[in-house]
PDB file of N, CA, C and O in Angstrom:
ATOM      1  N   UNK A   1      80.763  96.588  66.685  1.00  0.00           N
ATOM      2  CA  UNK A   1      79.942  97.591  66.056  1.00  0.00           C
ATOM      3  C   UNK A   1      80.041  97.458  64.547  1.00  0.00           C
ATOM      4  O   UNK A   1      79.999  96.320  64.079  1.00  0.00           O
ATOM      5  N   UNK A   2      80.154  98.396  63.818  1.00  0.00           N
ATOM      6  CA  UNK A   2      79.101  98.330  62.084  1.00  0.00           C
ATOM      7  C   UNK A   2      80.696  98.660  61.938  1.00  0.00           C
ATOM      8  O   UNK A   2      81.377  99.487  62.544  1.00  0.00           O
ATOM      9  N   UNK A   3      81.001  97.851  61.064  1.00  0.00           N
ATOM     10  CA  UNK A   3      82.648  98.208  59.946  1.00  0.00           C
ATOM     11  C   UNK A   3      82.432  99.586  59.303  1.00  0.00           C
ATOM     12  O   UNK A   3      83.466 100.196  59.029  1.00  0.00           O
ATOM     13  N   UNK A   4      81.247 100.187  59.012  1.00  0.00           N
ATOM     14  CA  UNK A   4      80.610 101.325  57.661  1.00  0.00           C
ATOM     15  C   UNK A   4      81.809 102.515  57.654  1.00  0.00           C
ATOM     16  O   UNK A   4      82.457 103.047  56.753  1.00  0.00           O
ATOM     17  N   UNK A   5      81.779 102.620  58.745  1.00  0.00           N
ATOM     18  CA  UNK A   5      82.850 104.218  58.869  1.00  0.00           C
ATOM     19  C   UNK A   5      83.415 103.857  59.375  1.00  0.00           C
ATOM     20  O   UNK A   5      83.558 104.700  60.261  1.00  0.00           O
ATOM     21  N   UNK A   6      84.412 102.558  59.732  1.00  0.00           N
ATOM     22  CA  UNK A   6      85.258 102.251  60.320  1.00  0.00           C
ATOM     23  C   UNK A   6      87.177 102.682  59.834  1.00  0.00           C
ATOM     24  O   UNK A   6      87.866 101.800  59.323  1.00  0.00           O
ATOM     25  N   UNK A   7      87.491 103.448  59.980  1.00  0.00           N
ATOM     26  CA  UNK A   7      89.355 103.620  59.658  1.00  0.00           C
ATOM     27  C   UNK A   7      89.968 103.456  60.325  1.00  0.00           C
ATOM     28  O   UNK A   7      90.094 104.018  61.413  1.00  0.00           O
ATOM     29  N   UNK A   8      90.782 102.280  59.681  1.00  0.00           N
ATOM     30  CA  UNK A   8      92.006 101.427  60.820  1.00  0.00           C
ATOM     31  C   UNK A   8      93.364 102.598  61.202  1.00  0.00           C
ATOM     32  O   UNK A   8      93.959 103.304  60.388  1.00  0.00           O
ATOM     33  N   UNK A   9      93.572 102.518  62.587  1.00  0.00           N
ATOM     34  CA  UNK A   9      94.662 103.811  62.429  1.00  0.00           C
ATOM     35  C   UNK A   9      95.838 103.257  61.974  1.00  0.00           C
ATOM     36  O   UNK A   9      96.332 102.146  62.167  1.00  0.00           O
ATOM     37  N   UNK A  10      96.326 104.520  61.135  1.00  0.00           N
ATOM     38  CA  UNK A  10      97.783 104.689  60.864  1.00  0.00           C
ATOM     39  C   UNK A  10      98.974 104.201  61.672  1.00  0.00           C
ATOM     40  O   UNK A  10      99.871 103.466  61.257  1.00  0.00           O
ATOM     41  N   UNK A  11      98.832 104.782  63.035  1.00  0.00           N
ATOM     42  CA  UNK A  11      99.957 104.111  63.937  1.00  0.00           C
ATOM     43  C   UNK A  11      99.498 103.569  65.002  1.00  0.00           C
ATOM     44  O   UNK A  11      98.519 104.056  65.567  1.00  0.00           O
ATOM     45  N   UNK A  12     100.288 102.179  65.581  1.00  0.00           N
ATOM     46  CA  UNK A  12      99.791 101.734  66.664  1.00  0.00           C
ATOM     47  C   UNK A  12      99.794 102.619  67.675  1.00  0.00           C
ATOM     48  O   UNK A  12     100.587 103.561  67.664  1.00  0.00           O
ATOM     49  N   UNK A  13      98.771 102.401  68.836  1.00  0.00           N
ATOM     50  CA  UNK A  13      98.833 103.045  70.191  1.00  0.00           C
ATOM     51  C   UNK A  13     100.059 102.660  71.155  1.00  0.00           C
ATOM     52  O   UNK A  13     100.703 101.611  71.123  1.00  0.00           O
ATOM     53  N   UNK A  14     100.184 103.454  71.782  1.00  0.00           N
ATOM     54  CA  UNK A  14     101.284 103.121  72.826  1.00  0.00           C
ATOM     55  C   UNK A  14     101.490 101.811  73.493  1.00  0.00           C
ATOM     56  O   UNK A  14     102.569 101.301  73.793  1.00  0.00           O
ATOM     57  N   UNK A  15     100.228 101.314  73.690  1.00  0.00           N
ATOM     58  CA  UNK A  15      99.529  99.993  74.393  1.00  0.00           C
ATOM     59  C   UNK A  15      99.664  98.735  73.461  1.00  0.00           C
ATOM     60  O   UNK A  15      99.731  97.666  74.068  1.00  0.00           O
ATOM     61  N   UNK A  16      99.702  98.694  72.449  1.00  0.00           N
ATOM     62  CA  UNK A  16     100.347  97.907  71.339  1.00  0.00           C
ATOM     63  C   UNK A  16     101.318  97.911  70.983  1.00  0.00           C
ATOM     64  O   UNK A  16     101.400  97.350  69.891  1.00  0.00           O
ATOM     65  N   UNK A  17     102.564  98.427  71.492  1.00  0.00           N
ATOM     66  CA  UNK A  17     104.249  98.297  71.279  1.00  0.00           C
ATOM     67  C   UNK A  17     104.366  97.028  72.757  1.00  0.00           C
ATOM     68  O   UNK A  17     104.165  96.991  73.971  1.00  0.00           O
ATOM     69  N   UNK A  18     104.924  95.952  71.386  1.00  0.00           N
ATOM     70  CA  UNK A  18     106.209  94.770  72.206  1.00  0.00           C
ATOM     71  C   UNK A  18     106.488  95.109  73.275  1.00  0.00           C
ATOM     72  O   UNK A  18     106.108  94.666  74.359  1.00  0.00           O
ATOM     73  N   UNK A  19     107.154  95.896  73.042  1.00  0.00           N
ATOM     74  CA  UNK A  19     108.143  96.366  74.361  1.00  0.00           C
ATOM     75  C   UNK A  19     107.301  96.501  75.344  1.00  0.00           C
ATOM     76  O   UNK A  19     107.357  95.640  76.222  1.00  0.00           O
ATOM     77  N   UNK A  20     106.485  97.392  75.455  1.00  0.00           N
ATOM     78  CA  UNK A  20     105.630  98.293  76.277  1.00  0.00           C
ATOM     79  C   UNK A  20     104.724  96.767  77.003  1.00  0.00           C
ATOM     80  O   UNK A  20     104.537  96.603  78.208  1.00  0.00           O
ATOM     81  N   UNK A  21     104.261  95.772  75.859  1.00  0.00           N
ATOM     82  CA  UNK A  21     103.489  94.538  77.276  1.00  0.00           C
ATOM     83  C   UNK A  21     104.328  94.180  77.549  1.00  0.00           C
ATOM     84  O   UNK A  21     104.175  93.860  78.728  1.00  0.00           O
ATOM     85  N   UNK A  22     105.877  93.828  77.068  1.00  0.00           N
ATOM     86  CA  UNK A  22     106.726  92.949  77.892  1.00  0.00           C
ATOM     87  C   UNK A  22     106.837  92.945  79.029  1.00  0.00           C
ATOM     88  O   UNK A  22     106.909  92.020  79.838  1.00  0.00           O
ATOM     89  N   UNK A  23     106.871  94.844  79.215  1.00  0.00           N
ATOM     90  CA  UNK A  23     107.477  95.336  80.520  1.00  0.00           C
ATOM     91  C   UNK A  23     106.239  95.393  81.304  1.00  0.00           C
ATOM     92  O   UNK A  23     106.186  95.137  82.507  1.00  0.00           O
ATOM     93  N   UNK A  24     105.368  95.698  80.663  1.00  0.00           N
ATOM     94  CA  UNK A  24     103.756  95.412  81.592  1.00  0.00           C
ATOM     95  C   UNK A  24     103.780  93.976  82.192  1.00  0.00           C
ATOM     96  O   UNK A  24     103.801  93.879  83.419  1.00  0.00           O
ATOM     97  N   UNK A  25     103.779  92.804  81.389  1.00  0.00           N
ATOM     98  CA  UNK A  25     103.252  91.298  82.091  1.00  0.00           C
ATOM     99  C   UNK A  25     104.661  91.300  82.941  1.00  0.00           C
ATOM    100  O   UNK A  25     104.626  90.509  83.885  1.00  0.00           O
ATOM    101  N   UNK A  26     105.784  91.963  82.812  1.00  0.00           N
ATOM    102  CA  UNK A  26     107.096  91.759  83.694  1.00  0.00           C
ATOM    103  C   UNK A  26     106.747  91.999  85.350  1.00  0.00           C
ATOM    104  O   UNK A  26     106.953  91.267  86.318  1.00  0.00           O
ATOM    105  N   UNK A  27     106.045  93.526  85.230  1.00  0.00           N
ATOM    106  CA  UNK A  27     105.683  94.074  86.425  1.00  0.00           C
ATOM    107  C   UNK A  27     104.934  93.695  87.150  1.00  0.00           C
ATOM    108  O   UNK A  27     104.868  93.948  88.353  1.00  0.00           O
ATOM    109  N   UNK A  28     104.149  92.924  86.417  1.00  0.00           N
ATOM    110  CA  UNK A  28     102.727  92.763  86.636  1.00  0.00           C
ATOM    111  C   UNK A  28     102.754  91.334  87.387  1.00  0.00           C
ATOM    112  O   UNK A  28     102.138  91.000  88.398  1.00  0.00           O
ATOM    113  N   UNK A  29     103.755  90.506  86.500  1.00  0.00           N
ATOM    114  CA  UNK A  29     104.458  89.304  87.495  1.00  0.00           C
ATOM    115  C   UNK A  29     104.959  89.623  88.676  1.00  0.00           C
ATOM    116  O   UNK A  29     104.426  89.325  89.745  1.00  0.00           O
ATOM    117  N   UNK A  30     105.972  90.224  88.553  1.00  0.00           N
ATOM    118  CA  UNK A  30     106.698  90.290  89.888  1.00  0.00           C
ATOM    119  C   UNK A  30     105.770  90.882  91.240  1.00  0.00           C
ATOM    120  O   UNK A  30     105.805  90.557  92.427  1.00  0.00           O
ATOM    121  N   UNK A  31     104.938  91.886  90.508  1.00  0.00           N
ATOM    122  CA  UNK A  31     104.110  92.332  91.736  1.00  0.00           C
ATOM    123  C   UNK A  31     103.450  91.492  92.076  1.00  0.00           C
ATOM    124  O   UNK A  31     102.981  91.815  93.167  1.00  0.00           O
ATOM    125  N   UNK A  32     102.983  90.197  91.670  1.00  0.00           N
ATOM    126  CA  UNK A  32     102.195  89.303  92.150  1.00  0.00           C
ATOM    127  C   UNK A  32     102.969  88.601  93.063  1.00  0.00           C
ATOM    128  O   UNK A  32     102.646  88.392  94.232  1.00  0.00           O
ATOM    129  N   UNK A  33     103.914  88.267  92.563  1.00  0.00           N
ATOM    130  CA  UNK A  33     104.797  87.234  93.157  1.00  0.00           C
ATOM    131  C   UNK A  33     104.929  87.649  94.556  1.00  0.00           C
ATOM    132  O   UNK A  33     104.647  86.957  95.535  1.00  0.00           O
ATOM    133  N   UNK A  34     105.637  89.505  94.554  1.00  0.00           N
ATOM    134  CA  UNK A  34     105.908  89.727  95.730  1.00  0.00           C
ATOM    135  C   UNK A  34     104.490  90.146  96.625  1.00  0.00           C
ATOM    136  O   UNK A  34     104.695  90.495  97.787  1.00  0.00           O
ATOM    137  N   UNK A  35     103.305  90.131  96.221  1.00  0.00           N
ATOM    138  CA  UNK A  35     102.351  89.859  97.100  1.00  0.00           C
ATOM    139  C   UNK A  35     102.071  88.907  97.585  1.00  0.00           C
ATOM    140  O   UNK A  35     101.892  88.844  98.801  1.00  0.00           O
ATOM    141  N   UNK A  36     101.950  87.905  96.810  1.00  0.00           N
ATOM    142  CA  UNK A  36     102.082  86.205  97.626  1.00  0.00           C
ATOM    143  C   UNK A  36     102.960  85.860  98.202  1.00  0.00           C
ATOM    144  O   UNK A  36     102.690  85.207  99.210  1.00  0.00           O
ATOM    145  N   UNK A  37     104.928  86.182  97.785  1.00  0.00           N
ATOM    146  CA  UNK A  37     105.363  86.072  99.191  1.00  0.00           C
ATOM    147  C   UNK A  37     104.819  86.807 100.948  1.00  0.00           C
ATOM    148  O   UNK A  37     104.726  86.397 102.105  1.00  0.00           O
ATOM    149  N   UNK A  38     104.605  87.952 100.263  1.00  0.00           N
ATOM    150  CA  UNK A  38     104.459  89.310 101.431  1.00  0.00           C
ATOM    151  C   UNK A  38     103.370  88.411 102.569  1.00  0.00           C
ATOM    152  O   UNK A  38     103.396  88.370 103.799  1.00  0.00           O
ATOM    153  N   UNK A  39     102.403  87.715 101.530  1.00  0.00           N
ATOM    154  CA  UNK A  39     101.453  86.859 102.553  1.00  0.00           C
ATOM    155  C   UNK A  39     101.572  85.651 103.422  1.00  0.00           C
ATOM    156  O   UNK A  39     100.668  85.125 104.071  1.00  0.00           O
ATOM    157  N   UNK A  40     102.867  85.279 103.334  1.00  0.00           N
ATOM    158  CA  UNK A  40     103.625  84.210 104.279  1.00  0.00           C
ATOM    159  C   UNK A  40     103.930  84.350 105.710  1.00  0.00           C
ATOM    160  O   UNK A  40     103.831  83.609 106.688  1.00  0.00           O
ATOM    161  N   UNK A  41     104.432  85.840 105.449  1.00  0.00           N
ATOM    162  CA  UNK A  41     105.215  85.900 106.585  1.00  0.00           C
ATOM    163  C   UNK A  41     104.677  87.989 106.812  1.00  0.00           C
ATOM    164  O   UNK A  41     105.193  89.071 106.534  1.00  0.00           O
ATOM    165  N   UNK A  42     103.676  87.604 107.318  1.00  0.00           N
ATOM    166  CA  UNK A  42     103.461  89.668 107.120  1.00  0.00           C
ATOM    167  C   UNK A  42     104.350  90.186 107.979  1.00  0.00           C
ATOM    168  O   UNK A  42     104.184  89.520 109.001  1.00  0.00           O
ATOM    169  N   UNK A  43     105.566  91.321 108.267  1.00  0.00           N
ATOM    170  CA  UNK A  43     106.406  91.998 109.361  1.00  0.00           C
ATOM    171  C   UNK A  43     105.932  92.740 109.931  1.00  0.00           C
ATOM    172  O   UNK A  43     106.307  93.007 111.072  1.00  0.00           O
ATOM    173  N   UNK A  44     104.943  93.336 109.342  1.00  0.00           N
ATOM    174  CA  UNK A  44     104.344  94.530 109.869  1.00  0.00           C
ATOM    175  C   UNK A  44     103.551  94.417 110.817  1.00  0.00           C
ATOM    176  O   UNK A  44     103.612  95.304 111.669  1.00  0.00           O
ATOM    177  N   UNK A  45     102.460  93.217 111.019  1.00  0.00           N
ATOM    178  CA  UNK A  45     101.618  93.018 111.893  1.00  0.00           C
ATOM    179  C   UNK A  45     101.557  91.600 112.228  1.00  0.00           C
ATOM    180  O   UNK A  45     102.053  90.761 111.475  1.00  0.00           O
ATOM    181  N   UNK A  46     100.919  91.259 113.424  1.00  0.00           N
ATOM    182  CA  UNK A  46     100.867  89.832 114.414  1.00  0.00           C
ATOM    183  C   UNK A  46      99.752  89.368 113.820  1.00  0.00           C
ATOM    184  O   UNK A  46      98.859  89.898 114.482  1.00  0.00           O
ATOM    185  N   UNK A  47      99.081  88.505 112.725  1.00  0.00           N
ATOM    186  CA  UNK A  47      97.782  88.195 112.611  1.00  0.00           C
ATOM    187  C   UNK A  47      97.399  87.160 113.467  1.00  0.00           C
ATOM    188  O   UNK A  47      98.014  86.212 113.955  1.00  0.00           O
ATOM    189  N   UNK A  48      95.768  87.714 113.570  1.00  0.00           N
ATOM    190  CA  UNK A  48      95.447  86.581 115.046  1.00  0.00           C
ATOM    191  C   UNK A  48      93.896  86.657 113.901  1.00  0.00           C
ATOM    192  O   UNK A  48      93.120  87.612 113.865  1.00  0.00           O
ATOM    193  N   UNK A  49      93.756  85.062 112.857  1.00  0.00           N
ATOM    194  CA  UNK A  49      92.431  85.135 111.939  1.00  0.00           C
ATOM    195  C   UNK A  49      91.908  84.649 113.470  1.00  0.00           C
ATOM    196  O   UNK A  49      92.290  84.336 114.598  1.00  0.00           O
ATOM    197  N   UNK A  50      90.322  84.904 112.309  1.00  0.00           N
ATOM    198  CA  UNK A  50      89.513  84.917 113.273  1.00  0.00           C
ATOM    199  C   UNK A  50      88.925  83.008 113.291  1.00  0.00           C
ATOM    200  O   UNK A  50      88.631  82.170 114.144  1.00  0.00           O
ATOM    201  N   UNK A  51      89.028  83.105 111.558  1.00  0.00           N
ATOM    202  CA  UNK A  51      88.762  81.673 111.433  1.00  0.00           C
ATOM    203  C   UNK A  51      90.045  80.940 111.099  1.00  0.00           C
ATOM    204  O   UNK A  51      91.117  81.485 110.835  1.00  0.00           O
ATOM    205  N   UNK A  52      89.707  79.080 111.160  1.00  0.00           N
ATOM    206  CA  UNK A  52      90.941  78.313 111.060  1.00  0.00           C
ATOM    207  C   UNK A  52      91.279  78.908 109.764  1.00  0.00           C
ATOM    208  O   UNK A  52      92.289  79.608 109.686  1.00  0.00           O
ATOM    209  N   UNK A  53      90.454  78.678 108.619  1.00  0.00           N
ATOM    210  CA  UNK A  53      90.722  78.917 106.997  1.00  0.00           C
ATOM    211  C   UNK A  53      91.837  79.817 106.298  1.00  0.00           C
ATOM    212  O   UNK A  53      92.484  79.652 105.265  1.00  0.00           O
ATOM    213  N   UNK A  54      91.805  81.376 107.766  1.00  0.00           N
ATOM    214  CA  UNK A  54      92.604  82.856 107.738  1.00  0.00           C
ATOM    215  C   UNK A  54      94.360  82.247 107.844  1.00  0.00           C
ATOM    216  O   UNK A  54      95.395  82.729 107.384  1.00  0.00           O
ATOM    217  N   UNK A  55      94.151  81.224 108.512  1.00  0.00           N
ATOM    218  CA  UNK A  55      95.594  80.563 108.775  1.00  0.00           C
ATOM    219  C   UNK A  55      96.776  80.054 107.172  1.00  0.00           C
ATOM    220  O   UNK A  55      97.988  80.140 106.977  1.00  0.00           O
ATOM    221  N   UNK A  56      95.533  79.508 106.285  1.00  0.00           N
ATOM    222  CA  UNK A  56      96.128  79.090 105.392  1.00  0.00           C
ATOM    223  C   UNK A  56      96.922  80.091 105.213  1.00  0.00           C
ATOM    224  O   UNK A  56      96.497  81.246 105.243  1.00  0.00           O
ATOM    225  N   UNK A  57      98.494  79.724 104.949  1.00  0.00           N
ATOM    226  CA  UNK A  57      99.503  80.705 103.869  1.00  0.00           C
ATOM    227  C   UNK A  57      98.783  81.361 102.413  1.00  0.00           C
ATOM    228  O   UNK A  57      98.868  80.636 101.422  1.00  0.00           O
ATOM    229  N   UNK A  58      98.379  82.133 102.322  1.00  0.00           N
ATOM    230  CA  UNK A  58      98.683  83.208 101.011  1.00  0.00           C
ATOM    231  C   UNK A  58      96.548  82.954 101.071  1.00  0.00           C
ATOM    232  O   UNK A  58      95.944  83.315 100.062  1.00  0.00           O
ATOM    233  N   UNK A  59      96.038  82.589 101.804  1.00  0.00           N
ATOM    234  CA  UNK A  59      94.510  82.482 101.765  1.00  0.00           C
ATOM    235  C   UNK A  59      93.855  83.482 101.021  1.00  0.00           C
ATOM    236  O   UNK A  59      92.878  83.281 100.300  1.00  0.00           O
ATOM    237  N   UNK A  60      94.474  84.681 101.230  1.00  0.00           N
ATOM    238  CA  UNK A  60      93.497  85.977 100.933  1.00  0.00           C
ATOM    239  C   UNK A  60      93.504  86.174  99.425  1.00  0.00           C
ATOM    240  O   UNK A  60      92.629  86.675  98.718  1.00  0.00           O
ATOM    241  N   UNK A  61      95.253  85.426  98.931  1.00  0.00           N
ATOM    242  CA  UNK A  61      95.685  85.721  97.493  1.00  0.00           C
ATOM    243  C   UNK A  61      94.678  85.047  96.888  1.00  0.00           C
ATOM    244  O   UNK A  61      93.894  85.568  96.095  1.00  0.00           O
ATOM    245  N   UNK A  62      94.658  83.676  97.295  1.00  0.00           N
ATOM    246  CA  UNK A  62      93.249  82.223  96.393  1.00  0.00           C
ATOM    247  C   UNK A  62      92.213  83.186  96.351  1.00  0.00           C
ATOM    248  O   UNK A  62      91.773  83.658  95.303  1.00  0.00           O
ATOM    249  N   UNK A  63      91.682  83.584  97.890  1.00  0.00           N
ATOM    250  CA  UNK A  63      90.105  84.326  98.177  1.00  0.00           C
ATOM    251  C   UNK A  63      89.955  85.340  96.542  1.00  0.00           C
ATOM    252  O   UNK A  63      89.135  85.368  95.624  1.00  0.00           O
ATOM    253  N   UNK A  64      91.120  85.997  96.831  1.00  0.00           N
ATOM    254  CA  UNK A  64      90.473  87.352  95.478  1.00  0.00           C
ATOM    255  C   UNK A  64      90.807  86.924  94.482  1.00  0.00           C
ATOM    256  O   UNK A  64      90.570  87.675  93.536  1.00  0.00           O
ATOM    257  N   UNK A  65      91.488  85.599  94.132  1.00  0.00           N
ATOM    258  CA  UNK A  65      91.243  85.241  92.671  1.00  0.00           C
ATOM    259  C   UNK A  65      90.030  84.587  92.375  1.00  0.00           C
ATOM    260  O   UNK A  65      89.490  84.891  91.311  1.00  0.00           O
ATOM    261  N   UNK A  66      89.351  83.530  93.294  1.00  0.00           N
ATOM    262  CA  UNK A  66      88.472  83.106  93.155  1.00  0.00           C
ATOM    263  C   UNK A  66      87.591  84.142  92.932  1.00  0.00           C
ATOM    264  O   UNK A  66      86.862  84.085  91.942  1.00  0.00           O
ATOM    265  N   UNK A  67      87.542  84.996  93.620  1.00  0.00           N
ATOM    266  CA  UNK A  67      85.928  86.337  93.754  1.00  0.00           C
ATOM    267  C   UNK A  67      85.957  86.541  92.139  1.00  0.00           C
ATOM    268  O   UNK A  67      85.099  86.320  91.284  1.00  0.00           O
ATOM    269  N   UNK A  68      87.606  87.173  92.040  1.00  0.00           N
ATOM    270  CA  UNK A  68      87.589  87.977  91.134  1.00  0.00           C
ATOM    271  C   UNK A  68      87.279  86.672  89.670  1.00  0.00           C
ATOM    272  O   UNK A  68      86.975  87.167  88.585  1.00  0.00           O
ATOM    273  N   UNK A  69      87.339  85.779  89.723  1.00  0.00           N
ATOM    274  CA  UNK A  69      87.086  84.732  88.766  1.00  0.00           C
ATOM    275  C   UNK A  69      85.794  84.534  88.526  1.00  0.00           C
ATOM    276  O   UNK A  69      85.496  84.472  87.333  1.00  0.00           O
ATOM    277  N   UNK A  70      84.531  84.361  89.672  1.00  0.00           N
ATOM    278  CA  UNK A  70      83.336  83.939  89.852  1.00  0.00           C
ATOM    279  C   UNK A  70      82.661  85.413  89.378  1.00  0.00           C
ATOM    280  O   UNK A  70      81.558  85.244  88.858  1.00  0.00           O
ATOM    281  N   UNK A  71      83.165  87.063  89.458  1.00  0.00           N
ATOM    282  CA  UNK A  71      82.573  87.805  89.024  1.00  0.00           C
ATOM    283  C   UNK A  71      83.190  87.979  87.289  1.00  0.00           C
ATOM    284  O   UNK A  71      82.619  88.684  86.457  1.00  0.00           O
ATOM    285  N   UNK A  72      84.200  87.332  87.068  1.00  0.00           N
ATOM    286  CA  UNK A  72      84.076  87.391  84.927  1.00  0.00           C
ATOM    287  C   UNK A  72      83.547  86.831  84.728  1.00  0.00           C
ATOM    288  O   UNK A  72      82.576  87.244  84.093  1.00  0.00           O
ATOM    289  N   UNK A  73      83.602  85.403  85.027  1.00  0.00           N
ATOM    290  CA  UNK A  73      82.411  84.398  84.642  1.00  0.00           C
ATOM    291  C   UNK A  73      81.190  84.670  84.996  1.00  0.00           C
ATOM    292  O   UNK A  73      80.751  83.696  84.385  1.00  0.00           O
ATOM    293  N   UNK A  74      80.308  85.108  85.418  1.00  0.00           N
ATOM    294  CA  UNK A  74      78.939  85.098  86.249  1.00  0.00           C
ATOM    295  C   UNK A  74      78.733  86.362  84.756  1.00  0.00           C
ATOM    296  O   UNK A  74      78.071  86.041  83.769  1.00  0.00           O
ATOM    297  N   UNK A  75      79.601  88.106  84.905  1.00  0.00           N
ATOM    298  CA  UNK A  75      79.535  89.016  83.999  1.00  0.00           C
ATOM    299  C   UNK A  75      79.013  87.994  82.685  1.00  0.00           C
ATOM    300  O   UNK A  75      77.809  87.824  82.493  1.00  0.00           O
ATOM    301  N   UNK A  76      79.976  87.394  81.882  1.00  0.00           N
ATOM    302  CA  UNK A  76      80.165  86.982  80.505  1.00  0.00           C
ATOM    303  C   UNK A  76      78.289  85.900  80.332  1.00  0.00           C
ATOM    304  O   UNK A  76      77.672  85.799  79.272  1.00  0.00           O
ATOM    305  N   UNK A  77      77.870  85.328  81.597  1.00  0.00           N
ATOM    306  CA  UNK A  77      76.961  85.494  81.294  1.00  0.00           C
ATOM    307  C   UNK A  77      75.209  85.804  81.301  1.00  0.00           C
ATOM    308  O   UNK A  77      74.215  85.358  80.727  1.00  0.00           O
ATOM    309  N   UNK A  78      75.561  86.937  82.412  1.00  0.00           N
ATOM    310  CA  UNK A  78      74.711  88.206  82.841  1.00  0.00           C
ATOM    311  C   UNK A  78      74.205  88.987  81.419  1.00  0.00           C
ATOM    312  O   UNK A  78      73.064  89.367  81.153  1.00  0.00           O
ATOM    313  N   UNK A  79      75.739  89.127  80.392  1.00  0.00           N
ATOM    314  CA  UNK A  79      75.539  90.074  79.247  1.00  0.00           C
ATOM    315  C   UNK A  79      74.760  89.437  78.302  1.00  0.00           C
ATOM    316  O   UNK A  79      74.287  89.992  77.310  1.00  0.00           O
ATOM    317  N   UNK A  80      74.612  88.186  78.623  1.00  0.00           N
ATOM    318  CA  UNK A  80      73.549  87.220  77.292  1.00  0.00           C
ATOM    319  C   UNK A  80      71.781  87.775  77.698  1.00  0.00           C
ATOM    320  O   UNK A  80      70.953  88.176  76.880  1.00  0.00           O
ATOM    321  N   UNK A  81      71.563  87.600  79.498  1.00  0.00           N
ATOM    322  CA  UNK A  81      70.262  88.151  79.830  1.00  0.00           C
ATOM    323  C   UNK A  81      70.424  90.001  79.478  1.00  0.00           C
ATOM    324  O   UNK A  81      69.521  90.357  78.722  1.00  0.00           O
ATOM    325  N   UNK A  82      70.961  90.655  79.708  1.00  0.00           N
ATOM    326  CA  UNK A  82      71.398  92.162  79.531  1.00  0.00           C
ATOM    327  C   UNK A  82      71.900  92.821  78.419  1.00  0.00           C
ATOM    328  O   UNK A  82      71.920  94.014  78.721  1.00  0.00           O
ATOM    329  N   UNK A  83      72.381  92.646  77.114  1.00  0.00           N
ATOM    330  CA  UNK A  83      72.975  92.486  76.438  1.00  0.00           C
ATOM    331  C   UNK A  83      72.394  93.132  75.529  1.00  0.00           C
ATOM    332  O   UNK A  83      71.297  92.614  75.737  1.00  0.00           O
ATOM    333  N   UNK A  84      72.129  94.070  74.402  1.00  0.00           N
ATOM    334  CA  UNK A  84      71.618  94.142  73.389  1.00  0.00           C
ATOM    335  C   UNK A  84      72.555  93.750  72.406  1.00  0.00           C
ATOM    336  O   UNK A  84      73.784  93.753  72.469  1.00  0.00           O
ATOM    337  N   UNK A  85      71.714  93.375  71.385  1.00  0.00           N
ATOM    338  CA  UNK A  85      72.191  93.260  69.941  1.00  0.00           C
ATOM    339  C   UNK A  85      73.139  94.242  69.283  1.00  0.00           C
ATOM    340  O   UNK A  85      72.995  95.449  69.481  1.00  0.00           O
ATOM    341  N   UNK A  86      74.189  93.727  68.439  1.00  0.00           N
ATOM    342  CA  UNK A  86      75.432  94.468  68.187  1.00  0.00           C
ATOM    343  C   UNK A  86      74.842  95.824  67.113  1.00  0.00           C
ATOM    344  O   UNK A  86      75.480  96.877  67.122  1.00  0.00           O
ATOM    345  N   UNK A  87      73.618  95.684  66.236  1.00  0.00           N
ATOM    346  CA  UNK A  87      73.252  96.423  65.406  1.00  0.00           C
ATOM    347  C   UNK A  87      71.926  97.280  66.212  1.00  0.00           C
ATOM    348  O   UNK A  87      70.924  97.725  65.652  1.00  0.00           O
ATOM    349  N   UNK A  88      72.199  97.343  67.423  1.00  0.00           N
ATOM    350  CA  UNK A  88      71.028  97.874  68.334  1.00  0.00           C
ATOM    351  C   UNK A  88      70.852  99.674  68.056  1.00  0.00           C
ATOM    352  O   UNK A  88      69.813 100.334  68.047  1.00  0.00           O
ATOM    353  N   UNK A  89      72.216 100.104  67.856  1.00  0.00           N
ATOM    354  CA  UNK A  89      72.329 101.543  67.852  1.00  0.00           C
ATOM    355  C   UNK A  89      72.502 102.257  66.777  1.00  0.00           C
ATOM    356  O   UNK A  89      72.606 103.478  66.897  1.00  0.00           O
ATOM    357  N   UNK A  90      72.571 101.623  65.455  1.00  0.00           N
ATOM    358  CA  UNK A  90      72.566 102.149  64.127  1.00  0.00           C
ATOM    359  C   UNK A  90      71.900 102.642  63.862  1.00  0.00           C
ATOM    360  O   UNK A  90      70.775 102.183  64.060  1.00  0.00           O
ATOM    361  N   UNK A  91      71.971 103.371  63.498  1.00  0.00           N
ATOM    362  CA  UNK A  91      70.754 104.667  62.338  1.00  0.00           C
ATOM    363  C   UNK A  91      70.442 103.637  62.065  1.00  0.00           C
ATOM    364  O   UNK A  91      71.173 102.661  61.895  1.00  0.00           O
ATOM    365  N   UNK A  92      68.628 103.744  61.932  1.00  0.00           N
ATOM    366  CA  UNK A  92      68.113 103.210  61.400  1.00  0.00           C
ATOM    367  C   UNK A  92      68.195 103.843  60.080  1.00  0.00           C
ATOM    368  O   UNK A  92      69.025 104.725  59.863  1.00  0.00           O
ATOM    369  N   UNK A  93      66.906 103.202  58.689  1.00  0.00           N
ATOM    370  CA  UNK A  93      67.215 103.563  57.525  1.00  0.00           C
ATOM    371  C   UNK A  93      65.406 104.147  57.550  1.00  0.00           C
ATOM    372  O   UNK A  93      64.921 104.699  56.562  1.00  0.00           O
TER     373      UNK A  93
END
C-alpha cells in the first residue's frame, strides 16, 4: 500500500520476538515429525486402503503437501488474472 501515512511501530509485536519463532518452528517441527511417524504404524485402527497407492507409508503426509503446494502456486498466479493494482484504493486527487 501508499508509505503517505505510514508509522513504523515503536515496539515489536509479540510475533516478531526470537524467542517466540524459535519456539514456534520448534513445535511446529516436532508436530510434523510426530505426524509422519504416527502414519507408519496407526494403533488405533486396522487400515484396509482401498487403493494400492493408500499402502504407501506416510502417503496421506506427500498427498497434503502436494495439494497444499499446487493450491500456493496455482493462488500466486490466479492474483496476476484477479489482482488489482497496489494504488487501486487511494483517494483519488
Amino acid at each position: 500500500m501508499s508509505d503517505k501515512n505510514h508509522t513504523p511501530d515503536k515496539k515489536p509485536g509479540w510475533a516478531d520476538n526470537p524467542t517466540f519463532i524459535r519456539i514456534f518452528i520448534g513445535i511446529l517441527t516436532v508436530s510434523a515429525i510426530a505426524a509422519g511417524l504416527a502414519g507408519f504404524n496407526p494403533a488405533w485402527k486396522n487400515p484396509h486402503p482401498h487403493f494400492a497407492v493408500e499402502g504407501v507409508p506416510v502417503f496421506f503426509a506427500i498427498y497434503g503437501f502436494v495439494a497444499f503446494a499446487f493450491i500456493v502456486l496455482a493462488g500466486q498466479h490466479l492474483r496476476k488474472l484477479v489482482g488489482r493494482k497496489e494504488e487501486y484504493y487511494d483517494e483519488r486527487e
